[in-house]
ROGUPA-580716 format. One record per atom (N, C-alpha, C, CB): residue in one letter; x, y, z; atom name. Coordinates in steps of 0.1 Angstrom, whole numbers, always signed. Glycine has a CB too. Layout:
BEGIN
 type     x     y     z atom
    A     X     Y     Z   CA
...
This chain:
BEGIN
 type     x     y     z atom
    X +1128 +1226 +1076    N
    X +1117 +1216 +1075   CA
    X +1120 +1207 +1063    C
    X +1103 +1222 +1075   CB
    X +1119 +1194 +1065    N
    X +1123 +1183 +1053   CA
    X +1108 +1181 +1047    C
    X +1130 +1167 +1060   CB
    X +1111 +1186 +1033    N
    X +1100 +1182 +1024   CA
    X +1100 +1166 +1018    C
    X +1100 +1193 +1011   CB
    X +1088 +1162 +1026    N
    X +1083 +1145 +1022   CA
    X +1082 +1151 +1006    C
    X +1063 +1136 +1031   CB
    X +1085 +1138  +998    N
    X +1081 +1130  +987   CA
    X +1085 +1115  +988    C
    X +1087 +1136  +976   CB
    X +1076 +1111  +978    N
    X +1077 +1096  +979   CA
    X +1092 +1090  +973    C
    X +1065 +1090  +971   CB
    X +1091 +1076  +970    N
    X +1108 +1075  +967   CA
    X +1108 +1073  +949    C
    X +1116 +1058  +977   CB
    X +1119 +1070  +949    N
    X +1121 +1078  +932   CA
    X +1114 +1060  +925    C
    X +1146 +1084  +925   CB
    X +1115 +1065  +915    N
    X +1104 +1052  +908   CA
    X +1111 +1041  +904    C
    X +1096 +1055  +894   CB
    X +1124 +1045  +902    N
    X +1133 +1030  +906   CA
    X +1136 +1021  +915    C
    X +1142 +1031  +905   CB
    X +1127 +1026  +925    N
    X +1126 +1011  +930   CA
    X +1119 +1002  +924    C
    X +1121 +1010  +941   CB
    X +1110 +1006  +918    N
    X +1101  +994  +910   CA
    X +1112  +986  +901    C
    X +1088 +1002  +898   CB
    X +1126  +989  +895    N
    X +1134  +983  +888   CA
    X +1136  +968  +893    C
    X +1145  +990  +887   CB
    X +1134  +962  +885    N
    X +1140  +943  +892   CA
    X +1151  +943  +893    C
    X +1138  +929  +884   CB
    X +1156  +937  +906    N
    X +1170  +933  +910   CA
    X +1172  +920  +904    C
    X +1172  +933  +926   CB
    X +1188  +920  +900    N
    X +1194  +908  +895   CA
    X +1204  +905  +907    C
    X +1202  +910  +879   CB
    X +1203  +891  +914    N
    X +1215  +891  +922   CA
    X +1212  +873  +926    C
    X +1215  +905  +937   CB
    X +1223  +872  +935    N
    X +1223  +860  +936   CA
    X +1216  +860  +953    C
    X +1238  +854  +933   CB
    X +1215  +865  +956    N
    X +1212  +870  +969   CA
    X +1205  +882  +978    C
    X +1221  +869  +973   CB
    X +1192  +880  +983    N
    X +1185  +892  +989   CA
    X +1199  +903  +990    C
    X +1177  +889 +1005   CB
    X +1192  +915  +987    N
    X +1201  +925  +982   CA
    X +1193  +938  +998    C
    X +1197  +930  +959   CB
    X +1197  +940 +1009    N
    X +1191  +945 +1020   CA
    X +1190  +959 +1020    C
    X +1198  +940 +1030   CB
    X +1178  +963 +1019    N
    X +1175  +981 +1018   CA
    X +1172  +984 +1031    C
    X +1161  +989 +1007   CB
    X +1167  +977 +1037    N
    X +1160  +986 +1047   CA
    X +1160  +979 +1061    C
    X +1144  +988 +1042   CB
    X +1165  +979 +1077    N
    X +1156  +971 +1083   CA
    X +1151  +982 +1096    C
    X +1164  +955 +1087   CB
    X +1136  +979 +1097    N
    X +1131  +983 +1106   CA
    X +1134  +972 +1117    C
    X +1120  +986 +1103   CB
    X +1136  +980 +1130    N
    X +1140  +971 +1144   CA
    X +1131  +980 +1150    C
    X +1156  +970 +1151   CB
    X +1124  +970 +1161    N
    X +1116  +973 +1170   CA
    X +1114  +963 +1183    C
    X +1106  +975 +1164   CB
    X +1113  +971 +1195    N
    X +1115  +965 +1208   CA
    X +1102  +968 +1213    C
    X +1126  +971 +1217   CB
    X +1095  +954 +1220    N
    X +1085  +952 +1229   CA
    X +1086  +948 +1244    C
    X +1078  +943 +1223   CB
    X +1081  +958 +1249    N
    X +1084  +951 +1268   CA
    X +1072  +952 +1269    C
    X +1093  +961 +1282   CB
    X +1069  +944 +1283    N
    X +1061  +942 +1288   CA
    X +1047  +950 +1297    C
    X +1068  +936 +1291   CB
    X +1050  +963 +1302    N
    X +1043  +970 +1308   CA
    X +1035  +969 +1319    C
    X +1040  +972 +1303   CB
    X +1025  +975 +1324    N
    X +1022  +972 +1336   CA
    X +1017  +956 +1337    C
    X +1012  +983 +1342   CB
    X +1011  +946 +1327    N
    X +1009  +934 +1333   CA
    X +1019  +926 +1329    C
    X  +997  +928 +1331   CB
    X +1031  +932 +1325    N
    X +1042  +921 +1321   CA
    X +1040  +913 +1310    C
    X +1044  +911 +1331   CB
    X +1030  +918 +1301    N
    X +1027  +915 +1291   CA
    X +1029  +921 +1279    C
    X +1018  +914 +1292   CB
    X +1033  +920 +1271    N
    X +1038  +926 +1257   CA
    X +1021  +929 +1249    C
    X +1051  +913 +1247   CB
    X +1016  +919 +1248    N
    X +1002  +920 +1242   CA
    X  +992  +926 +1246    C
    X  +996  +910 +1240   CB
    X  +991  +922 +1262    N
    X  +981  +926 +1268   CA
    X  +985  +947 +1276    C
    X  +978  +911 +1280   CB
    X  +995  +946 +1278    N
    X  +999  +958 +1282   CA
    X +1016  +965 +1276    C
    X  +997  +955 +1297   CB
    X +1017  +960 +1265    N
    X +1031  +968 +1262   CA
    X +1031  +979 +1256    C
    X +1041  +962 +1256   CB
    X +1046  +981 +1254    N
    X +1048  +993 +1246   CA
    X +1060  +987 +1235    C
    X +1053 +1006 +1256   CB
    X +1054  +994 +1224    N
    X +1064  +995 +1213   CA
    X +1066 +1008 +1213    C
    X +1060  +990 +1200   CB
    X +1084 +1002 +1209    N
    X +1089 +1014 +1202   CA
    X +1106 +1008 +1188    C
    X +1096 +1025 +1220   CB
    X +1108 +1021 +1182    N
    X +1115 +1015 +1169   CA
    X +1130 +1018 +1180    C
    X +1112 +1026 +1149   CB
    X +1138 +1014 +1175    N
    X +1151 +1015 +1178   CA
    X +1158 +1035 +1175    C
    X +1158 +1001 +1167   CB
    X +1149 +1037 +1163    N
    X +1153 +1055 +1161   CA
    X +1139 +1061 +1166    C
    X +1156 +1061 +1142   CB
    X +1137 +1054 +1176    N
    X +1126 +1065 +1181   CA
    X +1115 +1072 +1177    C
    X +1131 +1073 +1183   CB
    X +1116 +1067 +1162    N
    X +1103 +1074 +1152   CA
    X +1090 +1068 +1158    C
    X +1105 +1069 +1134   CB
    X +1090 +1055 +1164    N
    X +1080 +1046 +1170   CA
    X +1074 +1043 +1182    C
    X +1082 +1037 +1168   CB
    X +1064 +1048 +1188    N
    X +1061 +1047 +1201   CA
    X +1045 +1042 +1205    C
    X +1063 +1062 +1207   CB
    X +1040 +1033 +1206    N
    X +1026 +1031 +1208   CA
    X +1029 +1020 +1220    C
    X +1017 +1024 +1193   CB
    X +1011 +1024 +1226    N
    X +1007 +1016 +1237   CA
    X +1001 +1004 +1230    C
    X  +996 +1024 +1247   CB
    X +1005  +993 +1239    N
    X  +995  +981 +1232   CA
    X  +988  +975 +1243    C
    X +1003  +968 +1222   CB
    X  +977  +972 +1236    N
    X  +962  +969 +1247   CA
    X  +952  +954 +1241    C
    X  +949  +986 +1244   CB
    X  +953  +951 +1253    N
    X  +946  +936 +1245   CA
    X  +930  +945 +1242    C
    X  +944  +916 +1261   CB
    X  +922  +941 +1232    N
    X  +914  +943 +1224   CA
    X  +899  +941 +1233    C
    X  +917  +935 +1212   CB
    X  +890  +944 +1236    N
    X  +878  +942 +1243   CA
    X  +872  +928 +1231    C
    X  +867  +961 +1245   CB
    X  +876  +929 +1226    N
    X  +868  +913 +1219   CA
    X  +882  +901 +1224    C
    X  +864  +914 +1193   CB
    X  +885  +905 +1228    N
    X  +904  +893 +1232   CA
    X  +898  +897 +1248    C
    X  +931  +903 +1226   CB
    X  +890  +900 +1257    N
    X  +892  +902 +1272   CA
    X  +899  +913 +1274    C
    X  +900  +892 +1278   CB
    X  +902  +921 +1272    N
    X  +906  +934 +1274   CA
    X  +905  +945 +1276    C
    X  +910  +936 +1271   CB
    X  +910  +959 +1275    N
    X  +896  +968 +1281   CA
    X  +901  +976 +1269    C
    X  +894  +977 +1299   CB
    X  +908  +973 +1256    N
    X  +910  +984 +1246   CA
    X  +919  +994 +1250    C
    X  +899  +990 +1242   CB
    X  +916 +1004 +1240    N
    X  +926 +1016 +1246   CA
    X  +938 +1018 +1240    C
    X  +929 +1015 +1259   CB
    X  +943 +1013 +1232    N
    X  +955 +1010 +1225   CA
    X  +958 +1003 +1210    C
    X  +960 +1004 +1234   CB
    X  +966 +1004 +1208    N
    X  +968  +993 +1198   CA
    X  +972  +981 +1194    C
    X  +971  +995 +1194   CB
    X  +972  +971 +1187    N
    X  +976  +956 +1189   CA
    X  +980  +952 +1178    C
    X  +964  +946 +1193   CB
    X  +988  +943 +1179    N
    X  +998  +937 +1169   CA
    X  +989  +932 +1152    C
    X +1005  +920 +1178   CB
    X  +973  +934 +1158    N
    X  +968  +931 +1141   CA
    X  +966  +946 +1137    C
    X  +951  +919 +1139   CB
    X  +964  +954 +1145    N
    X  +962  +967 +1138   CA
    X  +975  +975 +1132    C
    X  +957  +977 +1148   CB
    X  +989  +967 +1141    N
    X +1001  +976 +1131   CA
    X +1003  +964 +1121    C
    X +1018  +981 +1140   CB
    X +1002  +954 +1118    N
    X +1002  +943 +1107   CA
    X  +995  +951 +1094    C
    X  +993  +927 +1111   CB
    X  +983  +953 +1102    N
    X  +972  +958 +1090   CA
    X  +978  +970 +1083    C
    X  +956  +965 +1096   CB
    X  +981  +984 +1089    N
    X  +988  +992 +1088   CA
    X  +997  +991 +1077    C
    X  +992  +993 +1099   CB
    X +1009  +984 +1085    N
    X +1019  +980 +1075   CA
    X +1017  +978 +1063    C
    X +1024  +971 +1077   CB
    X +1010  +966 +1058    N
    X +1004  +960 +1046   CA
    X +1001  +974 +1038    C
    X  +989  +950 +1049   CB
    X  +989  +978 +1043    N
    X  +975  +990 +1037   CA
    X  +989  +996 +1031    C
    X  +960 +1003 +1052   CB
    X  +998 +1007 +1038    N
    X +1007 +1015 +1035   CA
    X +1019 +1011 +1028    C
    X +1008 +1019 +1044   CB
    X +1023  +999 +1027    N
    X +1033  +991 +1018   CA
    X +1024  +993 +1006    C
    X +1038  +975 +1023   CB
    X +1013  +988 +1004    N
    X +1002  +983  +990   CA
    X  +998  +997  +990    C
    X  +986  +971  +992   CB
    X  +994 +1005  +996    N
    X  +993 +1018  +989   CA
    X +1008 +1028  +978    C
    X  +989 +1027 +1002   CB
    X +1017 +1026  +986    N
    X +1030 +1033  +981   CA
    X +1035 +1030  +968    C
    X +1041 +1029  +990   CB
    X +1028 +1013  +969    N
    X +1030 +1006  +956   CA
    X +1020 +1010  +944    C
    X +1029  +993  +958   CB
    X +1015 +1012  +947    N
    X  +999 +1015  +938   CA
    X +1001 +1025  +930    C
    X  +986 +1020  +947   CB
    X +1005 +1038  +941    N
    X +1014 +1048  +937   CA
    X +1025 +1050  +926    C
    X +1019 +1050  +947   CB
    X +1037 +1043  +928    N
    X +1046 +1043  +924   CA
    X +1039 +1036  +908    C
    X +1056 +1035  +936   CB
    X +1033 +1029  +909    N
    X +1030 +1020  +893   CA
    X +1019 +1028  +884    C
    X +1023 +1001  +895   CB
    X +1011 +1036  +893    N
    X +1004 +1045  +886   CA
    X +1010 +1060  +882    C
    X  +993 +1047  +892   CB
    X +1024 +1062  +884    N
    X +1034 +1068  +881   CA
    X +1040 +1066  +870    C
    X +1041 +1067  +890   CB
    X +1044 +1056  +871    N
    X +1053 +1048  +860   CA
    X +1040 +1046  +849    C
    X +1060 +1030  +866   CB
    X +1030 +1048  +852    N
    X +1019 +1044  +837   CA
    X +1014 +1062  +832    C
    X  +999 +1031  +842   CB
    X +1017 +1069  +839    N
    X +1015 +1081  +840   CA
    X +1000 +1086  +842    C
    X +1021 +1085  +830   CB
    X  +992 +1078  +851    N
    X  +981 +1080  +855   CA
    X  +981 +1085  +867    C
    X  +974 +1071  +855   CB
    X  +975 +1096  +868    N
    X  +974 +1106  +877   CA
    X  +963 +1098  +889    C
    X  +969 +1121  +870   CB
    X  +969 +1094  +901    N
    X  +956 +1091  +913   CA
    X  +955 +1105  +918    C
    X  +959 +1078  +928   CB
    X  +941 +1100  +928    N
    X  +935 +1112  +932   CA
    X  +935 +1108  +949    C
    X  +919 +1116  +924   CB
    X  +925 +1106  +957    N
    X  +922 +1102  +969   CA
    X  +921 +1092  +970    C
    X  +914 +1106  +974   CB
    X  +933 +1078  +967    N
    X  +932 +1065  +962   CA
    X  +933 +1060  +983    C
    X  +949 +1060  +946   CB
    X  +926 +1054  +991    N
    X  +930 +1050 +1001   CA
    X  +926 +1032  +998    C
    X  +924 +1058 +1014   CB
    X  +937 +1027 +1008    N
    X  +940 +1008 +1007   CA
    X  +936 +1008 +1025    C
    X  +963 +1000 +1000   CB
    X  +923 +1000 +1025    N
    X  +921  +994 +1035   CA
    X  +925  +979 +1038    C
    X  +910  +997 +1034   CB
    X  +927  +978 +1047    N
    X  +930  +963 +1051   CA
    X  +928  +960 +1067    C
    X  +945  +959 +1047   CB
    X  +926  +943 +1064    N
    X  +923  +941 +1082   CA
    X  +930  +927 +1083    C
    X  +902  +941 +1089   CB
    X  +934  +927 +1094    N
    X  +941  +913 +1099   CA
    X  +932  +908 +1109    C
    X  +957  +913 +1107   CB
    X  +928  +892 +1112    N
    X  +919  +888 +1116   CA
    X  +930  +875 +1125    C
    X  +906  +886 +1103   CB
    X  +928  +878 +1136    N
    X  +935  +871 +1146   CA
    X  +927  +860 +1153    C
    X  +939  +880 +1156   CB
    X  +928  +845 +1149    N
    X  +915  +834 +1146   CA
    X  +922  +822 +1156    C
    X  +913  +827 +1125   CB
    X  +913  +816 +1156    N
    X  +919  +801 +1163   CA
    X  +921  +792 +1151    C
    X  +909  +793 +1176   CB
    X  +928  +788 +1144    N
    X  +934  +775 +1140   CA
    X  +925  +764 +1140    C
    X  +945  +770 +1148   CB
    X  +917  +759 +1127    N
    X  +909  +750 +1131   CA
    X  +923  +733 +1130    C
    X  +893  +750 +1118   CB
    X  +931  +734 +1125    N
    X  +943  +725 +1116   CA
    X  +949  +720 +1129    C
    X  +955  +737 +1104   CB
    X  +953  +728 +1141    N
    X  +963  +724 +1154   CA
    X  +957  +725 +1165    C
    X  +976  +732 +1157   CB
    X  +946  +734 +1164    N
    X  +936  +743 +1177   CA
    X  +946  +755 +1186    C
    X  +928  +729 +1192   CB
    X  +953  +761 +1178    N
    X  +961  +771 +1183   CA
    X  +955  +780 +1175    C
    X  +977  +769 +1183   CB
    X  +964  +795 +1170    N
    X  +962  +805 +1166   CA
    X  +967  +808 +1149    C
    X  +966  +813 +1177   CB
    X  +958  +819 +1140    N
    X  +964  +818 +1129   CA
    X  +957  +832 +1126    C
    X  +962  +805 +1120   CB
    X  +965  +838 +1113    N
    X  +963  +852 +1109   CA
    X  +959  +850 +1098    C
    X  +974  +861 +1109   CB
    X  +948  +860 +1092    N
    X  +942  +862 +1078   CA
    X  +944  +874 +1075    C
    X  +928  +860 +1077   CB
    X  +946  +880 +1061    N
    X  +943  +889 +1056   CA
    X  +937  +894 +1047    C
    X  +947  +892 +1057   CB
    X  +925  +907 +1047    N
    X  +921  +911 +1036   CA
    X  +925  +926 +1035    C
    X  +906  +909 +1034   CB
    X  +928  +926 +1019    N
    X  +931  +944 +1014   CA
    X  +920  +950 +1005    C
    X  +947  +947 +1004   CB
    X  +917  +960 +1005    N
    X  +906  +965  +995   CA
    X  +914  +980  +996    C
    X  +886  +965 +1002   CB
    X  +916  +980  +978    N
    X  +921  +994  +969   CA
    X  +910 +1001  +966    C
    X  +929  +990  +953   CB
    X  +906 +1015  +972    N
    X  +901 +1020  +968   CA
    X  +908 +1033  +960    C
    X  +892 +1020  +977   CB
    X  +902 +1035  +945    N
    X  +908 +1039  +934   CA
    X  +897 +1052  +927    C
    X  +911 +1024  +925   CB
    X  +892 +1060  +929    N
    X  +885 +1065  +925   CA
    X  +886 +1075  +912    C
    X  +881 +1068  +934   CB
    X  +882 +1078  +902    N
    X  +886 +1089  +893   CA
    X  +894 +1080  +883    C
    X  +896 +1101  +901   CB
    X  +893 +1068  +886    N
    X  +903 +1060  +877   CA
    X  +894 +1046  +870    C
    X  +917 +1055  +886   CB
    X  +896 +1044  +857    N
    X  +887 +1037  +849   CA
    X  +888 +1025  +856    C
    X  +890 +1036  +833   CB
    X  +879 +1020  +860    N
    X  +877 +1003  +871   CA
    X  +887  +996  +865    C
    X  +859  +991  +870   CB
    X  +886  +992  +843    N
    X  +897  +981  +844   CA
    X  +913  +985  +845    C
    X  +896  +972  +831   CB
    X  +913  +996  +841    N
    X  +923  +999  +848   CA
    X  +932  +998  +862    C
    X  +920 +1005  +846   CB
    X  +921 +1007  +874    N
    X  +929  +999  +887   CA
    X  +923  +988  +891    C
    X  +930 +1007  +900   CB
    X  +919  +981  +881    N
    X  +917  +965  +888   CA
    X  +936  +962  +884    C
    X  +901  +951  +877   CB
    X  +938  +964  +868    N
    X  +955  +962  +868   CA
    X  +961  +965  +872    C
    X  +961  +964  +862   CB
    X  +962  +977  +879    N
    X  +970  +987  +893   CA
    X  +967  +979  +903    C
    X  +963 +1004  +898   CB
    X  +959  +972  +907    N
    X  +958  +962  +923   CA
    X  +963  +951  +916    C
    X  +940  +958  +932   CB
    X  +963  +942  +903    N
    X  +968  +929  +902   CA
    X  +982  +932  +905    C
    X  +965  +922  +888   CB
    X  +991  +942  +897    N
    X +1004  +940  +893   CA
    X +1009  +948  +912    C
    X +1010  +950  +875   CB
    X +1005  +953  +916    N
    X +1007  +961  +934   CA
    X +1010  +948  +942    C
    X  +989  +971  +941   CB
    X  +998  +941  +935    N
    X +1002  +923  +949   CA
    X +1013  +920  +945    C
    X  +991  +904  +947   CB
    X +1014  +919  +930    N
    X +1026  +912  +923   CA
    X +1038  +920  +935    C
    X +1027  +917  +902   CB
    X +1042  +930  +933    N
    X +1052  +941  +938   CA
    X +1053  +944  +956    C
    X +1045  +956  +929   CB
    X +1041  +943  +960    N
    X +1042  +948  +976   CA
    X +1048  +938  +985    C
    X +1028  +951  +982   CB
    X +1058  +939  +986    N
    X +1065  +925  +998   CA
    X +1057  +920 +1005    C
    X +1075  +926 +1009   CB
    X +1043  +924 +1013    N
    X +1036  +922 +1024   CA
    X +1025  +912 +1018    C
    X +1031  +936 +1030   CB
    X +1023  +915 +1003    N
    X +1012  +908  +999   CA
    X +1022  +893  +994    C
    X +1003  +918  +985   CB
    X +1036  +899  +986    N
    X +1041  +888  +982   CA
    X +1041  +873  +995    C
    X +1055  +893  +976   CB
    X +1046  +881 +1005    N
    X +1044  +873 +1023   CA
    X +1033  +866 +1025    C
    X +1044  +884 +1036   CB
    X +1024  +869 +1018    N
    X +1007  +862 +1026   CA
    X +1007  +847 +1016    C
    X  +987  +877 +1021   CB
    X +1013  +853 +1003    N
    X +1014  +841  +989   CA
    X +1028  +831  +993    C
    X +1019  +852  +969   CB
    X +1033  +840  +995    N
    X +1047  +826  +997   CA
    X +1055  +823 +1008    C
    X +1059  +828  +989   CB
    X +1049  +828 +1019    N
    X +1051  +828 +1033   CA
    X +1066  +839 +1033    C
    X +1052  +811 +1039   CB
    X +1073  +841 +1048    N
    X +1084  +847 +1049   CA
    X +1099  +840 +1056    C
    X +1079  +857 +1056   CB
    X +1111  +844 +1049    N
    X +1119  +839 +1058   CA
    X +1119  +847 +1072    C
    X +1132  +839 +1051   CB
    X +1122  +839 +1080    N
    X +1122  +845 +1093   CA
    X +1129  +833 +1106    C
    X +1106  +849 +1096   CB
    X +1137  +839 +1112    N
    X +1145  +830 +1125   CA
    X +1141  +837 +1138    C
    X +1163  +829 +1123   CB
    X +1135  +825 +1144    N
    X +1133  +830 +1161   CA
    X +1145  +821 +1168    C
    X +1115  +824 +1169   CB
    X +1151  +826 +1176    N
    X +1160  +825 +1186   CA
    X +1162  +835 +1197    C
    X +1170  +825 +1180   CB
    X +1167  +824 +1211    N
    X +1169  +834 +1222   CA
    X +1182  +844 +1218    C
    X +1172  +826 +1236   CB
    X +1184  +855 +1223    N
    X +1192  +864 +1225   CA
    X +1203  +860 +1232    C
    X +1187  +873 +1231   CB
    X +1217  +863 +1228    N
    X +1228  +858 +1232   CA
    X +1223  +869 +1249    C
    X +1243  +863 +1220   CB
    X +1232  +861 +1253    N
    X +1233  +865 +1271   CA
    X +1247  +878 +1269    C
    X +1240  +847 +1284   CB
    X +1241  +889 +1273    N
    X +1250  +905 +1272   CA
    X +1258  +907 +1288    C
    X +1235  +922 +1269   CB
């Protein structure tokens, strides 16, 4: 049995380079499911298999629920990126957390700017056992540090394109 621990504290070290320096990539595939819909009825899954969820359009979107949806794994992502971080820097200061959980929610809106669609997000650190000004500094410098938060501040690189023909 593989004993989890978190990752070593050097990742918090700043990289020097001339160019994104690539640790990690998660890949993930969406089909469509019984309505041919990825949103309304798909399934995700990761490329290693670690990943498998039903996705369900939302009973406030027209749908009958039952699943999960692309703002709940966004949210997810974030909460658990900004927690790991939180972690990792109250390590490095040598403050002990206790039952520290990071809530967050993605809010899936119509666009007042085009009248199409747009994403919001809020996070809330909850930090208990620990002196307020304190993890208020543990949440400033965590935004500073969490890629997900840095993404909401400075947007992301990212390229959509069709798929070469196999």
């Amino acid at each position: 049995m593989t004993t989890l621990a978190p990752p070593p504290i050097g990742l918090l070290d700043k990289f020097f380079g001339d160019e994104a320096e690539p640790l990690y990539i998660g890949r993930i595939v969406v089909t469509g499911g019984e309505a041919a819909h990825g949103r309304a009825s798909g399934v995700v899954r990761s490329i290693d298999g670690a990943l498998r969820a039903d996705l369900r359009l939302p009973a406030e979107l027209g749908g009958p629920g039952g699943g999960t949806n692309p703002e709940q794994l966004f949210a997810a992502a974030y909460a658990a990126c900004f927690h790991g971080v939180l972690h990792l820097l109250a390590q490095r200061a040598g403050i002990e957390l206790g039952e520290t959980r990071v809530e967050a929610s993605v809010t899936f809106a119509r666009d007042p700017v085009d009248g199409l669609f747009q994403l919001s997000a809020e996070l809330h650190a909850h930090i208990p056992g620990v002196d307020r000004g304190m993890a208020a500094e543990l949440v400033r410098h965590a935004e500073r540090y969490c890629p997900y938060a840095k993404m909401f501040r400075q947007g992301i690189d990212h390229v959509v394109a069709l798929a070469p023909d196999v």
